[in-house]
Residue frames relative to the residue before (quaternion, step in Angstrom):
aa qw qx qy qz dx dy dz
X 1.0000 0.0000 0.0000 0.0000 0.00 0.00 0.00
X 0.1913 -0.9122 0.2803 0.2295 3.27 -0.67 0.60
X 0.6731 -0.6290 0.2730 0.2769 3.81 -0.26 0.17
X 0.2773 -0.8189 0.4392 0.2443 2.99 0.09 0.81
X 0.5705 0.6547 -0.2507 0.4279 3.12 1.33 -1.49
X 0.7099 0.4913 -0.2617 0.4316 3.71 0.54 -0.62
X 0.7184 0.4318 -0.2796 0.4683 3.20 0.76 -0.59
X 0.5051 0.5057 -0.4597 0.5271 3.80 1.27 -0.48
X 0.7446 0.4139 -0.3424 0.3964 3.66 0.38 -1.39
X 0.6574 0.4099 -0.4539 0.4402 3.97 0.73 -0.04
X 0.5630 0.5857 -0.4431 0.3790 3.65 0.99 -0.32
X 0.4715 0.7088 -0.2986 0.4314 3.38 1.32 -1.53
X 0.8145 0.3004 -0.1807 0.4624 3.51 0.11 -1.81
X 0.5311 0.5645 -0.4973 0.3900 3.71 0.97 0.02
X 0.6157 0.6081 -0.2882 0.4098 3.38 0.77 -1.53
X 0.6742 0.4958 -0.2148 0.5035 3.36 0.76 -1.52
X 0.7736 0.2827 -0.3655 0.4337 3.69 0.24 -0.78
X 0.6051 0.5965 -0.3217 0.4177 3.85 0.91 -0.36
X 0.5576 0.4967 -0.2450 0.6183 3.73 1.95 -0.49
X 0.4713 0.6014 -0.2460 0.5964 3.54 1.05 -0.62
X 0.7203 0.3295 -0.2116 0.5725 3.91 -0.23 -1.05
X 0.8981 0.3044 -0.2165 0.2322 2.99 0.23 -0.84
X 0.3559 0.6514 -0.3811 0.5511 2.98 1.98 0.20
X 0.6352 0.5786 -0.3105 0.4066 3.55 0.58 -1.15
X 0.7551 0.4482 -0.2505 0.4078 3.68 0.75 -0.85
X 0.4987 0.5076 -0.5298 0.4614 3.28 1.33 -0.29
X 0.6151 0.5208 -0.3347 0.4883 3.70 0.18 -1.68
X 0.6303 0.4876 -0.4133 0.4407 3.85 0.05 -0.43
X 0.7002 0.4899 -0.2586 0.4503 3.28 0.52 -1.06
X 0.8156 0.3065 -0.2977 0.3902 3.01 0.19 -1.65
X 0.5405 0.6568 -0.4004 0.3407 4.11 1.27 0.13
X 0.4123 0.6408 -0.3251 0.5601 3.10 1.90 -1.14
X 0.7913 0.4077 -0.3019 0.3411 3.67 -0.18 -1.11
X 0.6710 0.4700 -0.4054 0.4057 3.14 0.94 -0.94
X 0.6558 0.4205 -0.2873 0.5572 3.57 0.78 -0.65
X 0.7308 -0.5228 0.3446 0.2717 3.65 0.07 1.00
X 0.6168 0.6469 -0.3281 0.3058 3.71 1.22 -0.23
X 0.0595 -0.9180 0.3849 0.0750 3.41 0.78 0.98
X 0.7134 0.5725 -0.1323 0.3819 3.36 1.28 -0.56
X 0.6310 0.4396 -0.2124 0.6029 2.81 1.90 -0.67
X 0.6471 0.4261 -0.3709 0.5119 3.72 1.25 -0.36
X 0.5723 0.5002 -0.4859 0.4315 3.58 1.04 0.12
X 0.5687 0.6075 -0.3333 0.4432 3.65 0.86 -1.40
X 0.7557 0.3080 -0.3228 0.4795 3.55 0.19 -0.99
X 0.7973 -0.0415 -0.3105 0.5159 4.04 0.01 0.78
X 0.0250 -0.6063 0.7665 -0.2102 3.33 0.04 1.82
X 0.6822 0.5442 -0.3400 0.3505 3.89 0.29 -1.30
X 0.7353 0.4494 -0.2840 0.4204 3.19 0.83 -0.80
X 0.5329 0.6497 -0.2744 0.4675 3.51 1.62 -1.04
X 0.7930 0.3224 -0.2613 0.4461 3.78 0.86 -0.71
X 0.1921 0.7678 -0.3609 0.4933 3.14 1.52 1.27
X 0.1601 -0.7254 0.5563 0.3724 2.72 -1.33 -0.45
X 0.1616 0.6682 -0.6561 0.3113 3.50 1.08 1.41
X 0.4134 -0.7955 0.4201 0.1409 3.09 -1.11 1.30
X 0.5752 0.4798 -0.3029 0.5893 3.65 1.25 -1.06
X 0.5930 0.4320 -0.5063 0.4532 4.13 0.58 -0.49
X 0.4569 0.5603 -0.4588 0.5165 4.02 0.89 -0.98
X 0.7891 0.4675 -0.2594 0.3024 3.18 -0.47 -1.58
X 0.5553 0.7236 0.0053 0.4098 3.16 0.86 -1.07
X 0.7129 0.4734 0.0743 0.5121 3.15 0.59 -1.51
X 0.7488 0.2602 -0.2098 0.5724 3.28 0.73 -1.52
X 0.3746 0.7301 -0.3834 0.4237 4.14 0.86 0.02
X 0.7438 0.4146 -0.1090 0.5128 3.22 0.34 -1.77
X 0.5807 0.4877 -0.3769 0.5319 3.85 1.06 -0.74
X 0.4780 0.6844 -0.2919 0.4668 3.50 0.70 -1.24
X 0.7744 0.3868 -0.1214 0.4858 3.48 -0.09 -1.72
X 0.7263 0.3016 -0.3758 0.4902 3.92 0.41 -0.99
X 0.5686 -0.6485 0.3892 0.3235 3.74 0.92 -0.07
X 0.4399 0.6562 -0.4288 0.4382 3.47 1.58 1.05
X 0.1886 -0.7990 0.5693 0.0435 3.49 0.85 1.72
X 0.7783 0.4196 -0.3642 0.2924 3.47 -0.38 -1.19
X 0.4730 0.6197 -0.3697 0.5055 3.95 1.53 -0.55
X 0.7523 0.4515 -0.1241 0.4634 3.39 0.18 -1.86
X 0.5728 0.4609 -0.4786 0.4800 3.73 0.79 -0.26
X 0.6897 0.5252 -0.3341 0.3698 3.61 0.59 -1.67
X 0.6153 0.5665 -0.3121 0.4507 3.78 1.21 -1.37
X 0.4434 0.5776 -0.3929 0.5616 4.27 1.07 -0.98
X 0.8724 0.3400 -0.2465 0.2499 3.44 -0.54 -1.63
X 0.5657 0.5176 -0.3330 0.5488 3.62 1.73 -0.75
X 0.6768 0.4155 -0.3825 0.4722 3.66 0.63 -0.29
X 0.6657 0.4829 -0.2531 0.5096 3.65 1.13 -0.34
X 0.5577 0.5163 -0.2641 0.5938 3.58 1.28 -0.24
X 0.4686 0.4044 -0.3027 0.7247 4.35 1.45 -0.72
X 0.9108 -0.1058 -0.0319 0.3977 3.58 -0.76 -0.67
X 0.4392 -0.7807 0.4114 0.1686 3.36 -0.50 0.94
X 0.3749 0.8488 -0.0867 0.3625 2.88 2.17 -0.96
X 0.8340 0.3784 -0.0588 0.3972 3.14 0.32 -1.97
X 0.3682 -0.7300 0.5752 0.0248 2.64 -0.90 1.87
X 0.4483 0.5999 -0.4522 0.4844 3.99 1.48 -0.30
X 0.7200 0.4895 -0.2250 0.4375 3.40 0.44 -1.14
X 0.6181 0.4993 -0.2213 0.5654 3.76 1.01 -0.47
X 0.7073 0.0868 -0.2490 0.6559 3.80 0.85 -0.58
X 0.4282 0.5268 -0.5504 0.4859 3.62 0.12 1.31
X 0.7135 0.5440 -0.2693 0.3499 3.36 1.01 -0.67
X 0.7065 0.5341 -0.2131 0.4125 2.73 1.15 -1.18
X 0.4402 0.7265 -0.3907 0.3546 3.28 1.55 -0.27
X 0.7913 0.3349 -0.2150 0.4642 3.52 0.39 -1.15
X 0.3347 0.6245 -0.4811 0.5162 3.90 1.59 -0.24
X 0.7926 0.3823 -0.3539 0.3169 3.65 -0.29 -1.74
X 0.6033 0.5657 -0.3357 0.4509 3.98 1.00 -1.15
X 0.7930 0.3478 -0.4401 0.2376 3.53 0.98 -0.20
X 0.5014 -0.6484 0.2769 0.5016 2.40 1.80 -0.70
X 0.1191 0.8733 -0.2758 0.3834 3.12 1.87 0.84
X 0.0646 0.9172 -0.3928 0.0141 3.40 1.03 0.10
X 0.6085 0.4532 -0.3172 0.5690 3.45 0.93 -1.11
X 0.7663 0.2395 -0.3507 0.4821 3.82 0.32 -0.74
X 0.4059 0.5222 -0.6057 0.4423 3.98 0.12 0.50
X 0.6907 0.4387 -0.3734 0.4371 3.71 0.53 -0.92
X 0.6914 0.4365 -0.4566 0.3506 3.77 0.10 -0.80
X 0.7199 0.2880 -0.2998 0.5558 4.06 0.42 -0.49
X 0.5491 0.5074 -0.4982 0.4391 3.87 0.26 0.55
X 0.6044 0.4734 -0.3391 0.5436 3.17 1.28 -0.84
X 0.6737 0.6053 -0.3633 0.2184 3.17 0.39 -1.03
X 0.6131 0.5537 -0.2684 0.4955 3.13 1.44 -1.52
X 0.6827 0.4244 -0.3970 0.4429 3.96 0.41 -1.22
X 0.5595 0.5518 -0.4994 0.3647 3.88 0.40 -0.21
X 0.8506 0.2448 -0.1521 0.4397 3.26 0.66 -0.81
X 0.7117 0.2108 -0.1311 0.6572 3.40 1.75 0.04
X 0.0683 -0.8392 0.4837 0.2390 3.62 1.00 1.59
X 0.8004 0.2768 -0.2933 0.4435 3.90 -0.10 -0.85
X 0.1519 0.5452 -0.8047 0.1792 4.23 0.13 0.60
X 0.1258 -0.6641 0.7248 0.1334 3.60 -1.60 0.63
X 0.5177 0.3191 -0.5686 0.5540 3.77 0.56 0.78
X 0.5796 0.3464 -0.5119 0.5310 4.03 0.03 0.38
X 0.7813 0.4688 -0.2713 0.3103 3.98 0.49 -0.71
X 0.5615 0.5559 -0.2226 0.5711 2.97 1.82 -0.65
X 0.6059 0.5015 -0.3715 0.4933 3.77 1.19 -0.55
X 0.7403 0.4650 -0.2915 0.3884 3.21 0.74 -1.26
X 0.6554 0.4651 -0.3342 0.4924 3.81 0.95 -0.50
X 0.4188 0.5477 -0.5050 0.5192 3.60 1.44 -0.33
X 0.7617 0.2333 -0.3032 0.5228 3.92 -0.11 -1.16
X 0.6668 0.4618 -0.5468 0.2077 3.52 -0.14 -0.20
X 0.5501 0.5943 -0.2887 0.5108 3.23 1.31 -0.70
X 0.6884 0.3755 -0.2464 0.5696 3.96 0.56 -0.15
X 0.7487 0.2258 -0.4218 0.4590 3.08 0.85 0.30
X 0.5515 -0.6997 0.2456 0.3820 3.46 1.22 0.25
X 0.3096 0.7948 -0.3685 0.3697 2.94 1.12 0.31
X 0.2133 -0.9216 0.2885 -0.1485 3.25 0.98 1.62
X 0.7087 0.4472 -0.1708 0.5182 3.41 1.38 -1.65
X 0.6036 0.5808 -0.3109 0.4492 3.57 1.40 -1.10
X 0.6426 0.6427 -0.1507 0.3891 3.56 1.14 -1.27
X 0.5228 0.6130 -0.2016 0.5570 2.91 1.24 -1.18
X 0.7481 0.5293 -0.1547 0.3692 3.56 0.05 -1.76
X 0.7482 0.4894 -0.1642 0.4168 3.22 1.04 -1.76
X 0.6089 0.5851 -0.2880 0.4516 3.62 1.15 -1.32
X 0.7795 0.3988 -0.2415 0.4185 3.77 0.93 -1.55
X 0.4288 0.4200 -0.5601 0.5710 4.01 1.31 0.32
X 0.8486 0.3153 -0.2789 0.3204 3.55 -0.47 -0.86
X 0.5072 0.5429 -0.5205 0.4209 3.34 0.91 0.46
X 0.4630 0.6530 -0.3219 0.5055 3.39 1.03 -0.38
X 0.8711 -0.0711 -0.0652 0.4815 3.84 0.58 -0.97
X 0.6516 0.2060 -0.5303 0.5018 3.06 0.67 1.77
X 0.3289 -0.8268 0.4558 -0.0208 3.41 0.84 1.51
X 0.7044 0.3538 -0.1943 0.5838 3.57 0.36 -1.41
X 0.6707 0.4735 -0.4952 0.2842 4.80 0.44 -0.68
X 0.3012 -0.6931 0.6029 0.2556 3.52 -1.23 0.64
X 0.5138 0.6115 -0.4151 0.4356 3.58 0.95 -0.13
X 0.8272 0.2024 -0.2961 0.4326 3.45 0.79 -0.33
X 0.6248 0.4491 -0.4781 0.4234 3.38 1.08 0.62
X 0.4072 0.7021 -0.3963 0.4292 3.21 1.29 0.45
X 0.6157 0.5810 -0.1658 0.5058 3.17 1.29 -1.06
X 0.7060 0.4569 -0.2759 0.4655 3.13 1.16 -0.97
X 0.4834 0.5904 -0.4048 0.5039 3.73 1.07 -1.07
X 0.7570 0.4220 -0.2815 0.4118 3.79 0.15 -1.05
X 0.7085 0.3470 -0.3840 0.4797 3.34 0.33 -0.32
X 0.6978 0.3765 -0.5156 0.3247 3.78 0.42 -0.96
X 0.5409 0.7022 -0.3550 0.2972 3.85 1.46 -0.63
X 0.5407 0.5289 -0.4094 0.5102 3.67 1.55 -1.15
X 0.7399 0.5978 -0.1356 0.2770 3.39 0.80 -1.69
X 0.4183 -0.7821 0.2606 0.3812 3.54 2.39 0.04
X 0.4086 0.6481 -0.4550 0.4538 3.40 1.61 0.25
X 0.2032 -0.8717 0.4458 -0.0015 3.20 0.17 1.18
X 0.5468 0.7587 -0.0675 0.3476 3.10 1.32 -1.25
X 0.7589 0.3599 0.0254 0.5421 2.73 0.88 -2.01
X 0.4615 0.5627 -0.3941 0.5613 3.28 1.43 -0.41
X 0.6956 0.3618 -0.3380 0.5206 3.50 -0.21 -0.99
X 0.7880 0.3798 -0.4202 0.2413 3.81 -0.29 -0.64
X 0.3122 0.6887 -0.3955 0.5214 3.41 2.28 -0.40
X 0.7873 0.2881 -0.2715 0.4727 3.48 -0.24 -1.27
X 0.5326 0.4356 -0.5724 0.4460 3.64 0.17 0.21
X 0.6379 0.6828 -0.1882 0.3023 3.24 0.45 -0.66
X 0.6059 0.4610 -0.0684 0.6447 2.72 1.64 -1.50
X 0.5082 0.5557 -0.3981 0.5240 4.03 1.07 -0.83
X 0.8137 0.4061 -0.2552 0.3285 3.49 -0.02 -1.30
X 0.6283 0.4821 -0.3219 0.5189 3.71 1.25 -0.67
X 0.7106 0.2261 0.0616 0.6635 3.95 1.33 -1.62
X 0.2456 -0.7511 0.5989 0.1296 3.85 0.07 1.77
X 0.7649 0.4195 -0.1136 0.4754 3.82 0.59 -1.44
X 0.5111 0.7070 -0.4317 0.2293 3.81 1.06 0.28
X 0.3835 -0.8483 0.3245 0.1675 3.49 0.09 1.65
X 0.6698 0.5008 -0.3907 0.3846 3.36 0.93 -0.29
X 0.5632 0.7160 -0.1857 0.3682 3.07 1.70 -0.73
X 0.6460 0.5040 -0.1771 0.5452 3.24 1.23 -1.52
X 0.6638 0.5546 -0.2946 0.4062 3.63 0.84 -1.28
X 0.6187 0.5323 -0.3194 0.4815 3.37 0.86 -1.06
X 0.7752 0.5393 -0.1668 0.2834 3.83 0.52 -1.16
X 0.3869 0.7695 -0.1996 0.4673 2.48 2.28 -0.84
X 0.7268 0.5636 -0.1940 0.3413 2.88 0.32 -2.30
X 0.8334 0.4049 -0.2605 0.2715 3.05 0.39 -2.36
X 0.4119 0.6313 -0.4623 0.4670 3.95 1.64 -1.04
């Protein structure tokens, strides 16, 4: 006769030893990475990546990112954005391999995306002033940098942004009073000091 009981307690120890392995490969990975081994922390959840496990996607398309296979790590972004329409991770992931090419126009369409549904994220605002600035786009820059100085008060990164544009824009002035601004948040910020230099 046979046992039921036995057969639950061998499933159990499957389940358990298959959670186990598969624990092990995260921690592998994420050790690989720390130690500079992008390729090998990607390889070891590729299987899972051609899933639909979403954090392995996510994941997956990172590490590509990191070894500096943009054109992978985009396709891996868009399959994780195509599963959850949702994920605003996946959206500022994209834009990652966009900025390295220098893709500007696409960096904007998922930055936007992300502030629509998350109006002040400052890694979507900081991307978007990254491309807005490369494309020169000076008056927009300008505009954008002096709202969001307002609600990150305390980031030199975005009053940097500002200084540069009001400077393209000959607002010298306002430039200089930016980079103070930037001094007091970033004592040792060279672009800052140089600039202040100049204008004194």
């Amino acid at each position: 006769m046979l046992n039921p009981n036995k057969y639950i307690v061998i499933a159990s120890l499957f389940i358990s030893l298959s959670c186990n392995a598969g624990d092990s490969v995260w921690k592998k990975s994420h050790d690989l990475e720390k130690l500079g081994e992008y390729e090998k922390a990607a390889l070891i959840i590729k299987p899972w990546a051609a899933s639909n496990d979403e954090y392995a996607i996510l994941r997956y398309a990172h590490l590509r990112y990191l070894q500096g296979e943009y054109n992978e790590a985009i396709e891996y972004y868009k399959k994780a954005i195509k599963l959850n329409p949702k994920s605003l991770s996946a959206k500022l992931g994209l834009s990652l391999p966009y900025i390295a090419q220098g893709r500007w126009r696409q960096v904007v369409i998922p930055t936007r995306q992300v502030i629509v549904k998350s109006y002040w994220n400052s890694t979507a605002h900081t991307q978007l002033m990254k491309a807005e600035e490369a494309m020169k786009k000076w008056h927009t820059l300008g505009k954008h940098a002096a709202d969001l100085v307002k609600i990150y008060p305390d980031d030199p990164v975005v009053y940097g942004y500002l200084a540069r544009a009001r400077a393209k824009h000959g607002n010298t002035s306002i430039a200089a009073a930016a980079y103070e601004e930037v001094l007091h948040r970033s004592p040792d910020d060279v672009e800052a000091i140089t600039f202040l230099k100049d204008y004194k």
